[in-house]
N, C-alpha and C positions, 0 to 999 in steps of 0.2 A: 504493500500500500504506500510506502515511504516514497518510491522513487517516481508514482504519479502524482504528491504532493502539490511539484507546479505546473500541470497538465492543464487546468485550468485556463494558466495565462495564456500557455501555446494555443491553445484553443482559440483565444480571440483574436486572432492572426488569422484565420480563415476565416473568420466572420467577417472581419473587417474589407478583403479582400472581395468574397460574396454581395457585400453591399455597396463595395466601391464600382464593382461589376455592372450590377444591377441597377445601380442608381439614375442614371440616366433616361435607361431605357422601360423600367416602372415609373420612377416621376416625374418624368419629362410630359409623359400624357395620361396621368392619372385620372382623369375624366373618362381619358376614352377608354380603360380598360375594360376587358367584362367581369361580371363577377368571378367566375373560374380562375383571371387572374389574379385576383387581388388575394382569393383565398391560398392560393396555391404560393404565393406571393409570403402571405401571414406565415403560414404552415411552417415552409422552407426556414422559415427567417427564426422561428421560436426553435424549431430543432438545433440550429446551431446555438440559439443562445443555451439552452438547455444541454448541450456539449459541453457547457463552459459552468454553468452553473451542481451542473452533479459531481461533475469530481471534485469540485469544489468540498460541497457539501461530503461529498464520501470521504475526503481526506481531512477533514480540519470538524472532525468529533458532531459530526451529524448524518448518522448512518443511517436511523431512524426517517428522517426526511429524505435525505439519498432516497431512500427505495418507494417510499411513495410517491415522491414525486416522477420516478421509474416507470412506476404502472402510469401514472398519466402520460410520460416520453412514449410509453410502446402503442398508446395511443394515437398519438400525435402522430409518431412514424407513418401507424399505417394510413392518417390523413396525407401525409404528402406522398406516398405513394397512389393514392386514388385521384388527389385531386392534379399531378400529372397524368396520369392516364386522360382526365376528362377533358386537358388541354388539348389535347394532342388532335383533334377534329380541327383546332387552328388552323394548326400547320398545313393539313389538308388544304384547306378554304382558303387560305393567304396562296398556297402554290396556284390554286384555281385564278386568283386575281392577276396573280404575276403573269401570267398564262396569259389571259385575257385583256391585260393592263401594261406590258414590258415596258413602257416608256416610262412609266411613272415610278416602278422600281429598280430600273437601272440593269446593273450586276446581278441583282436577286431574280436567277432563273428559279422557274420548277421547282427544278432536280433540288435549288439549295433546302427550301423548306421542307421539299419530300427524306431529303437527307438528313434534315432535322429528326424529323420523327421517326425515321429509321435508328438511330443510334439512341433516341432518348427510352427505349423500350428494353435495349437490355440493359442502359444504365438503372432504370427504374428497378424492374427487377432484383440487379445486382444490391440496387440499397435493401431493397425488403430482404436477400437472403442475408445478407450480412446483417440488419436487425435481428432476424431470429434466429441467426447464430449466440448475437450475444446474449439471447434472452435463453436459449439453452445453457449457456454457460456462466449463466449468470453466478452461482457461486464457486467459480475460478476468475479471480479477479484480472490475471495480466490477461483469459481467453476475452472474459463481457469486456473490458478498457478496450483492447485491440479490436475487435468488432467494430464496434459505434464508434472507434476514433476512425476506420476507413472511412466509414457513410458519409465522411466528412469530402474525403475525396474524390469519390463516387460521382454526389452528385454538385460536386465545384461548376461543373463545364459549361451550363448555358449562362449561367451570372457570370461568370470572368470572361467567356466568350463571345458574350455582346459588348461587355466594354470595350475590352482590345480592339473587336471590332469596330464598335462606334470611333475609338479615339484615332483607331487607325483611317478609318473613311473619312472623317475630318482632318486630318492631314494631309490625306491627299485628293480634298473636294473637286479641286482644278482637274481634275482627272475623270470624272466622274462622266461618263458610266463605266469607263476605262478602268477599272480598279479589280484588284486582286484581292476578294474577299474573303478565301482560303489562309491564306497566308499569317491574318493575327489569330487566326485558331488552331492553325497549326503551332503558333508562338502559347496559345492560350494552354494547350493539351502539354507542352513542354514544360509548361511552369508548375503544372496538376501534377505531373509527374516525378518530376525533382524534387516537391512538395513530399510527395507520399515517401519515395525514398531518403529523406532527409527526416522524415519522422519517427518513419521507421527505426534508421541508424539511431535516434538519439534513443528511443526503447529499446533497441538488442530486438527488433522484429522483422528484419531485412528478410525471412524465410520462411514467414508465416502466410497461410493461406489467404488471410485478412488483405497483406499485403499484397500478391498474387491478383488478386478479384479487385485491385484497387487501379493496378498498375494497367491489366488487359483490357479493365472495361474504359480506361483512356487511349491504350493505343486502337482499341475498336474505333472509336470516335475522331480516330485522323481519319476512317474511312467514309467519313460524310459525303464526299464528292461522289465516288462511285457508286455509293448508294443510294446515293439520289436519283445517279441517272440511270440505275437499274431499271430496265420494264419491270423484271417479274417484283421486285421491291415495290416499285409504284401501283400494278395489280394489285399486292395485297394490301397494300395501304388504305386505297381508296374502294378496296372492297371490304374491307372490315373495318376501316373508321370514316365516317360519315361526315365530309366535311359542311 
């Protein structure tokens, strides 16, 4: 228990990160959003602080709370697992526009949104199985810590990947529709990963499974492009989620 005493702090390192990501692109048009994102939005946002707030409590003589407020984290979890899933008809419906609209979104073909929600189904996934791994292992404390510290990496990707993105398309506006909108998520997925292996090393978990499922479901996610422009990826898409 001793050595995740300041796990805590490390924790708001990704939060911080998460919001710096996302902040643009949630309050930049907060009006417009829909409700699905705002909740899914919440959800995201309380599991990270709740990463930072349990080990807290588990390490510094509030075990008792630790675990209750547990059962409502495994809660939560599986809110932000459902309420991405229920996004993801977006992603459909915006490729529809882009399709039908190219001028007005530039670089943003199709394939990118379709490739969106291609990669965000086994990152979704990947959180909920690492959730209930930790919750199997809940009284083995370095297996439940390592669990739910991956989730954190897991689902980094579309909050740091719209920033970069964003910050990067503004950089290079003058260019526009000219731009390479691959390229800060390719930098984005680099940073998730470094992230996880650097976290790893300072716990002594560089060869844990946790780590493993942290590391694949981000190099998955360099495969956006391809996946997008899949047919049979697009088939299933728009045949099982209804944009």
């Amino acid at each position: 228990m001793e050595k995740y005493k300041d796990l805590y702090k490390w924790m708001i390192i990704p939060m911080v990160i998460m919001q710096l990501g996302i902040f643009v692109d949630y309050w930049g048009d907060f009006r417009e959003n829909i409700w699905s994102v705002h909740v899914h939005y919440w959800t995201g946002s309380l599991w990270y602080l709740y990463l930072i707030i349990q080990p807290y409590y588990a390490t510094h003589g509030q075990l008792e709370r630790h675990r209750t407020n547990g059962i409502i984290g495994m809660f939560l979890a599986g809110g932000v697992c459902i309420t991405a899933f229920s996004m993801m008809h977006r992603d459909i419906a915006v490729s529809q526009l882009s399709f039908e609209n190219p001028e007005r979104f530039g670089p943003f073909e199709p394939w990118f949104f379709l490739g969106v929600a291609s990669i965000e189904i086994p990152l979704i996934i990947a959180f909920g199985y690492a959730v209930i791994k930790s919750i199997l292992n809940r009284k083995n404390t370095d297996e439940h810590a390592w669990w739910l510290i991956s989730t954190v990496f897991i689902i980094m990707m579309p909050a740091l990947g719209r920033g970069i993105q964003g910050v990067y398309i503004g950089m290079n506006s003058e260019n526009w529709p000219n731009i390479d909108i691959m390229a800060p998520l390719y930098l984005a997925q680099l940073i998730i990963i470094f992230l996880v292996l650097l976290t790893a090393w300072k716990y002594k978990r560089l060869k844990h499974p946790a780590t493993y499922l942290a590391v694949a479901a981000n190099i998955y996610a360099l495969f956006l492009e391809p996946l997008g422009k899949s047919e049979i990826i697009e088939t299933f898409l728009k045949t099982v989620i209804k944009g």
